[in-house]
TORGUKOL-299546 format. One line per 3 residues: number of its first residue (from 1); their letters; for each residue x, y, z of C-alpha. Coordinates in steps of 0.2 Angstrom, whole numbers, plus 2048, in hexadecimal, padded with zeros to 3 digits. Layout:
% residues N
NUM> a> X,Y,Z | ...
This chain:
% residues 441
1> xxx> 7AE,7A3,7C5 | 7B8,7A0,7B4 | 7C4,7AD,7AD
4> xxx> 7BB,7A9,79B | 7AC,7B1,7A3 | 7A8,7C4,79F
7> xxx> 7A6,7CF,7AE | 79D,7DD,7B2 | 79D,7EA,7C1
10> xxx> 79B,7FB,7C3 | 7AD,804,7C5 | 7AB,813,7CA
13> xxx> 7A5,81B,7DD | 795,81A,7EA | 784,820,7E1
16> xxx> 77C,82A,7DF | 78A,833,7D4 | 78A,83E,7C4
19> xxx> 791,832,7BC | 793,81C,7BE | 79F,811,7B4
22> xxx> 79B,803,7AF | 7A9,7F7,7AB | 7A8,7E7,7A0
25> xxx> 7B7,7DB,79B | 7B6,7CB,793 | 7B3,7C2,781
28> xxx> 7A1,7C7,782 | 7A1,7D8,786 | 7A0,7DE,773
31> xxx> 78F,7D5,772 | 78A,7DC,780 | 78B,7EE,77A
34> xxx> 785,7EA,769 | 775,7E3,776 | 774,7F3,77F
37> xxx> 77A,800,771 | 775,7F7,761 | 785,7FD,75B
40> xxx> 798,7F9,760 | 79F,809,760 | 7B1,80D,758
43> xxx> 7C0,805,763 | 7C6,811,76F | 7BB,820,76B
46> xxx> 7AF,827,778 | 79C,827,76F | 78C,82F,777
49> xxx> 77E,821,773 | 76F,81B,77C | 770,80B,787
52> xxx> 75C,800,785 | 75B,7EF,790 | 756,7DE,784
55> xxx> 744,7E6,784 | 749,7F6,77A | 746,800,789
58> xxx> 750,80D,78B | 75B,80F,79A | 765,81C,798
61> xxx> 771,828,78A | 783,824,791 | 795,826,78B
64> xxx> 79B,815,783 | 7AD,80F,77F | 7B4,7FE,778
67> xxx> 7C5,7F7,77C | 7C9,7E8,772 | 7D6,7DD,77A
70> xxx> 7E3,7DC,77B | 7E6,7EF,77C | 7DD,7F2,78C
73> xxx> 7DD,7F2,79F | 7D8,7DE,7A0 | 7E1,7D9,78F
76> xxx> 7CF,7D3,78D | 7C2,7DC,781 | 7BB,7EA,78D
79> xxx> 7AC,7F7,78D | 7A9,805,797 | 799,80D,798
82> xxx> 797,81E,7A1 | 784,820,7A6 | 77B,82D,7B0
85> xxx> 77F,828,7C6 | 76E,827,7CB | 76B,815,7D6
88> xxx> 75E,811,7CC | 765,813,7BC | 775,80A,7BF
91> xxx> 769,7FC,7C7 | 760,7F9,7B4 | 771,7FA,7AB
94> xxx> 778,7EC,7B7 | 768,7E4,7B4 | 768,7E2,7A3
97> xxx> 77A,7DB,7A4 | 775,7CD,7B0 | 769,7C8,7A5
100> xxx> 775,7C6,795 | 77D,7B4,792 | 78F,7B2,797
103> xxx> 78E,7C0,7A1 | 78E,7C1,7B6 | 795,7CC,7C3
106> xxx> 7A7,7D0,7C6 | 7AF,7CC,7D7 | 7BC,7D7,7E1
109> xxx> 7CA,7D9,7D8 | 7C6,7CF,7C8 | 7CA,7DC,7BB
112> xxx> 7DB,7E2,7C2 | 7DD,7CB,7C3 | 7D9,7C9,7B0
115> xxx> 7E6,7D7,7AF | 7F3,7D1,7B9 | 7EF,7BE,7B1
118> xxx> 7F1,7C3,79D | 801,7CD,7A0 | 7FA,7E0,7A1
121> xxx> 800,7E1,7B4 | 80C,7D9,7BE | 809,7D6,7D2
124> xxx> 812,7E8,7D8 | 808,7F1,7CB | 7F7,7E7,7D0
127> xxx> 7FD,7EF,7E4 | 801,7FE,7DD | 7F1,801,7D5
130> xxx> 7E8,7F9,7E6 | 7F1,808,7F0 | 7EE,815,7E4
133> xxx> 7DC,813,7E6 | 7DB,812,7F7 | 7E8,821,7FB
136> xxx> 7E6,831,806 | 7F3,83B,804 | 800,841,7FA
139> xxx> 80F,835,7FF | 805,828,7FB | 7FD,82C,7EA
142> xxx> 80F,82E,7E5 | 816,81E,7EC | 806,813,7E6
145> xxx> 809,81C,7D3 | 819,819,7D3 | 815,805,7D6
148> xxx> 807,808,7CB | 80F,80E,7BB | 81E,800,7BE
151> xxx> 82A,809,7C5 | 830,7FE,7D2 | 82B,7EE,7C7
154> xxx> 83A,7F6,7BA | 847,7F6,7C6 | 843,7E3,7CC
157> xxx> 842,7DF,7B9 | 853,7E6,7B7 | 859,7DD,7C6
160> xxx> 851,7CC,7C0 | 85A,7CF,7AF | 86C,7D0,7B5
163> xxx> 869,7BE,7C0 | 863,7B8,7B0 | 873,7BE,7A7
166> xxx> 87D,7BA,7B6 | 877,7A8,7B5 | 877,7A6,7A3
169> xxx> 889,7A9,7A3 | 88C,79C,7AF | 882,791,7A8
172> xxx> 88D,793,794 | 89B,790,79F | 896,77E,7A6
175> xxx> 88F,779,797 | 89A,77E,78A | 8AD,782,791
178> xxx> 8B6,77C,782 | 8B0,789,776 | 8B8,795,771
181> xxx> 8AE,7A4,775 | 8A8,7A0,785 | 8B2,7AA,793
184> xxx> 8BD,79C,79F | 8B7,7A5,7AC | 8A6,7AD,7B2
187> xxx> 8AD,7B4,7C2 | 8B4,7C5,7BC | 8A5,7C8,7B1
190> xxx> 896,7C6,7BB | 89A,7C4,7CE | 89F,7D6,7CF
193> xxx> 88D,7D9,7CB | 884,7CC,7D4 | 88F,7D5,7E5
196> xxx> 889,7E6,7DF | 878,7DF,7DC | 875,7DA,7ED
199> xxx> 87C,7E9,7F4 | 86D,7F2,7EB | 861,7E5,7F3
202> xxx> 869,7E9,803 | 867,7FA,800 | 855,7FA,7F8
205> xxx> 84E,7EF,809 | 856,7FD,813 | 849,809,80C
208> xxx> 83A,7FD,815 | 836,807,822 | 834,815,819
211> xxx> 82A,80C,80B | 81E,806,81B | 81C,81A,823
214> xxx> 81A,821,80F | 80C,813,80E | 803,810,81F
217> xxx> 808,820,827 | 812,824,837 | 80C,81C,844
220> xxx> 80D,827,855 | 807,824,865 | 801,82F,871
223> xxx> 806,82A,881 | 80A,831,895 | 800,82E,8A7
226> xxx> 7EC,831,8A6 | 7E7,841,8A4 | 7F5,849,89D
229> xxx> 7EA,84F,88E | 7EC,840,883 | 7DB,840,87B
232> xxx> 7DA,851,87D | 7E9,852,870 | 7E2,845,865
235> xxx> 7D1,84E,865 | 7DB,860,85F | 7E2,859,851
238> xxx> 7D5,84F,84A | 7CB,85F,84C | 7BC,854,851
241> xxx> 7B8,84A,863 | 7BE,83A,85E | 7C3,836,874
244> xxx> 7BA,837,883 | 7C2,846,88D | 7BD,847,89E
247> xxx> 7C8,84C,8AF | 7C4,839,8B5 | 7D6,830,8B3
250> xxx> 7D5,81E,8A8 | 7C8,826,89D | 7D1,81D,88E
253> xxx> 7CF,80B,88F | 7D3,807,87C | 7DD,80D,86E
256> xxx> 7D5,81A,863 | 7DD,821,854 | 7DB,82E,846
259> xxx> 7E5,832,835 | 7EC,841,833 | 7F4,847,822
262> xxx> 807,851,826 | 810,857,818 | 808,84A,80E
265> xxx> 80B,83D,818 | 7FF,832,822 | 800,832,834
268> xxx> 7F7,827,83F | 7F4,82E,851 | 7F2,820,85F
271> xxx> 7E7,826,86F | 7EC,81B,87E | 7E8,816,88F
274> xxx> 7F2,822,89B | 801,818,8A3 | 800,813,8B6
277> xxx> 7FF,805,8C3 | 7ED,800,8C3 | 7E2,7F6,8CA
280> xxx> 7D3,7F5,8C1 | 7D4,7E7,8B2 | 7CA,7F2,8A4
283> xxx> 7D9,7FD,8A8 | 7E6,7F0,8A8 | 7E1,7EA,895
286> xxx> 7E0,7FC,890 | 7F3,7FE,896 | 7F7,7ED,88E
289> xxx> 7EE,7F4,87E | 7FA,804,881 | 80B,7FA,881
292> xxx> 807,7F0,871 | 803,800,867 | 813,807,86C
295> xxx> 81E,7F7,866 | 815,7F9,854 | 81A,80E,856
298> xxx> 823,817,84B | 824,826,857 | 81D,829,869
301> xxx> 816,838,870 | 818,83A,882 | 80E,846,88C
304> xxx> 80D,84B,8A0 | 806,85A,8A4 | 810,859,8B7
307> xxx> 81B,866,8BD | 82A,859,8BD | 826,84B,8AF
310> xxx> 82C,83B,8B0 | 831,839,89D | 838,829,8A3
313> xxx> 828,821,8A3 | 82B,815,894 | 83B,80F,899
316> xxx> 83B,7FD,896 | 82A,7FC,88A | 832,807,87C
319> xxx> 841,80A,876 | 83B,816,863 | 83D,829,863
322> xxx> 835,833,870 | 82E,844,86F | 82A,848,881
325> xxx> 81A,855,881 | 817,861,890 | 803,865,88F
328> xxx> 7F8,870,897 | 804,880,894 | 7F2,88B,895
331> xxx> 7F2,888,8A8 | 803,883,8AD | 809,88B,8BC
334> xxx> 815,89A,8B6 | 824,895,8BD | 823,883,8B7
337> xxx> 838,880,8B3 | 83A,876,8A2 | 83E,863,8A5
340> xxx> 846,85D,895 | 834,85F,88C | 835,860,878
343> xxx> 825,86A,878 | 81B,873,87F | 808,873,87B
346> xxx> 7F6,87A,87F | 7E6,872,876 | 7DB,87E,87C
349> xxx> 7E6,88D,877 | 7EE,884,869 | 800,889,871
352> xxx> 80E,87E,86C | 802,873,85E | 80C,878,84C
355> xxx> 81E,876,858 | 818,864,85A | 811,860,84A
358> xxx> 822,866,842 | 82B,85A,84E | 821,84B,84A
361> xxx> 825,852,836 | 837,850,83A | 835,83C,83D
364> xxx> 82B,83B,82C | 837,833,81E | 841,842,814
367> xxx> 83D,83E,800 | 842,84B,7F4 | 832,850,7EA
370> xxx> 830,84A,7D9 | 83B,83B,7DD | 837,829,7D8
373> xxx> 832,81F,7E6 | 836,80E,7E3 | 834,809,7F5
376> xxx> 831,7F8,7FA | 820,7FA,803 | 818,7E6,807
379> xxx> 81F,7D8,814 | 81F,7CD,803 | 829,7D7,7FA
382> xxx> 837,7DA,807 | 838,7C6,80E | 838,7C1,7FB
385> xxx> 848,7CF,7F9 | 850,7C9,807 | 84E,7B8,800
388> xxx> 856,7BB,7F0 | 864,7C7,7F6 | 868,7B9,802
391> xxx> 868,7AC,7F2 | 874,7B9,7EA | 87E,7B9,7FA
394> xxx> 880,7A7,7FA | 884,7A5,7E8 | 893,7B1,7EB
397> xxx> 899,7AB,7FB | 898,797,7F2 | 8A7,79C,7E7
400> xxx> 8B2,78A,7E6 | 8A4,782,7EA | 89E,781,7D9
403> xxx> 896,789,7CA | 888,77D,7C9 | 883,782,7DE
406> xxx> 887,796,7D8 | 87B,794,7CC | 86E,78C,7D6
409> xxx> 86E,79B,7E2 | 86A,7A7,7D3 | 85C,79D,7CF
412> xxx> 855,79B,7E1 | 859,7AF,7E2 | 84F,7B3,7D0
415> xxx> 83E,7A8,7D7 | 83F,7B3,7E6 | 841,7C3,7DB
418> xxx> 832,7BB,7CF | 827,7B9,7DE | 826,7CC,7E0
421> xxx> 81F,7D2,7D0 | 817,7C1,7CC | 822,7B9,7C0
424> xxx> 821,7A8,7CA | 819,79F,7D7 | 80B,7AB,7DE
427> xxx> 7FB,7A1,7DA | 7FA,7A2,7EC | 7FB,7B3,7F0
430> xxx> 7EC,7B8,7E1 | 7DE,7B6,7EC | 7E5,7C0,7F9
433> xxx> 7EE,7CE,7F0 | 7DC,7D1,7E3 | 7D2,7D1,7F3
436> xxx> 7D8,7E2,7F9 | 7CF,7E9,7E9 | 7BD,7EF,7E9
439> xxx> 7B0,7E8,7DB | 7B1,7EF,7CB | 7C6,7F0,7CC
């Protein structure tokens, strides 16, 4: 694979489809559609023309578009070529493609690579743009677009520009404090700034959780004795038999989920193995399986469908916010007294289901709608924050110990800020981040 190559792939979704793209970057793609076409149409302007293979046979009458670099999504010349969907007509197009020189396949990822290498993208936007293909629901459309379009890339631009100031004035004070025009002092002109600038840090990593539930979704467990109506519930609201129900108790051996979109956001809903002393091993792993899911939960769902619950089941395996779920309200015994129960819920009458829902709502992040969310949303990006607000940190706390050590810890805490977007040292982390992509992105 060498980045001088052209690459070719199909862009757009699964065949058969009314309409395929077909997308080509690289130095040869404008011979290539003066091979297909005869003609390189004018840049930037969509023409209808008919597509013929090296044999003049014709393959089909398509929408073509040139992009010459470095205007375009690569930087690189690019072409797009809108054919009919059909399999077997994309098949020929691709065909005659492979068999052109200096031409080959793409791999995953390579277009949005080429991007991010000749300047068009830096690393946030390249996730952004990942997440905003692959989102569900509303949140995170808004959240990936946001990273997309370089929202959250400008604010850490702006915060890399003032430690480049910060240092800059440091370092016209150690190498040149006899003249004239150069303060005597640094201290009153930028480590007010560097202390408000970790503050915002601070208070930017602070909004990682909510960046994690607008991105993966709320992660709740569904959790209580065996057959308190665990899969039952899990069933209702997928609206579809995802779980074995039956009146056996240890029916659920594993964890099953199912993604539910709520007020935009995602919510992931964990079945579980029903919590008791057992015997049987299968059982025993299933339980095991139980705990783990509720130490990665954002939220647990506990139900009992007993006439005196004991919502003190989890004590000692959880310690997150608890909404305790009283199930079976269809055949409970009429004089039932309430035992500290959030909700009350019947899937078989749908009793009690919106009340629930609209209590698992309130533990969904509260964003005010049209506002920016610059939310950090990636393990990288927070341990790479919290590396350069703790440079930052240093550098203030250093004061006497010497400018020349300050300015060191400005540095260290700009390389960490660089490593988020890309600016420095992240040849590493290419293969990993361009493999989320499908081919043709």
């Amino acid at each position: 694979m060498s980045a001088t190559d052209t690459i070719f792939a199909l862009s757009s979704g699964s065949l058969p489809s009314g309409v395929a793209v077909i997308r080509l970057s690289g130095p040869e793609s404008c011979n290539a559609l003066a091979q297909l076409c005869g003609r390189v149409p004018a840049a930037r302007h969509a023409s209808l023309t008919t597509i013929r293979n090296r044999n003049g046979e014709k393959l089909d009458d398509g929408i073509v578009l040139f992009f010459p670099a470095p205007n375009s999504f690569t930087g690189e010349d690019c072409v797009e070529l809108q054919i009919h969907g059909g399999r077997a007509t994309v098949k020929a197009v691709l065909a005659a493609l492979a068999g052109m020189a200096g031409l080959r396949p793409a791999e995953a990822g390579e277009f949005s690579r080429r991007a991010f290498l000749n300047g068009r993208m830096d690393l946030v936007e390249v996730e952004g743009l990942a997440d905003l293909i692959a989102a569900e629901t509303e949140m995170q459309r808004r959240l990936a677009a946001e990273q997309a379009s370089g929202g959250l890339s400008r604010l850490y631009d702006s915060w890399a520009k003032r430690l480049t100031h910060a240092r800059a004035m440091i370092e016209a004070e150690l190498d040149f404090a006899d003249e004239e025009d150069v303060p005597g002092s640094v201290a009153s002109s930028i480590w007010t700034d560097m202390r408000a600038l970790e503050q915002e840090i601070l208070n930017h990593l602070a909004e990682a959780r909510v960046g994690e539930i607008v991105r993966d979704g709320l992660n709740v467990v569904i959790a209580g004795p065996p057959n308190a109506g665990k899969s039952s519930l899990l069933n209702h609201l997928a609206k579809r038999d995802v779980a074995i129900v039956t009146n056996v108790p240890g029916t659920t051996r594993d964890v099953l989920h199912v993604d539910l979109d709520l007020s935009g956001f995602a919510v992931r809903l964990y079945d579980t193995a029903g919590l008791r002393d057992t015997d049987d091993i299968v059982e025993q792993e299933g339980i095991r399986r139980t705990r783990l899911s509720m130490a990665e939960a954002h939220l647990v769902l506990l139900l009992s469908d007993e006439a005196d619950p004991n919502w003190s089941v989890l004590d000692g395996s959880y310690g997150g916010p608890v909404i305790r779920v009283r199930t079976k309200s269809d055949v409970a015994a009429p004089h039932w007294p309430r035992r500290a129960e959030d909700v009350t819920i019947s899937v078989s009458s749908g009793q009690g289901i919106a009340d629930l829902l609209e209590a698992i709502g309130r533990h969904l992040p509260e964003l005010e709608t049209g506002s920016a969310l610059a939310l950090p949303t990636r393990q990288r990006h927070i341990q790479n924050l919290a590396d350069a607000r703790a440079h930052i940190l240093l550098a203030v706390q250093a004061d006497g110990h010497g400018l020349d050590i300050q300015a060191e810890h400005l540095r260290l805490a700009g390389q960490a800020l660089g490593r988020v977007t890309g600016r420095v040292d992240v040849e590493n982390l290419l293969d990993v981040i361009f493999s989320e992509f499908c081919i043709g992105k």
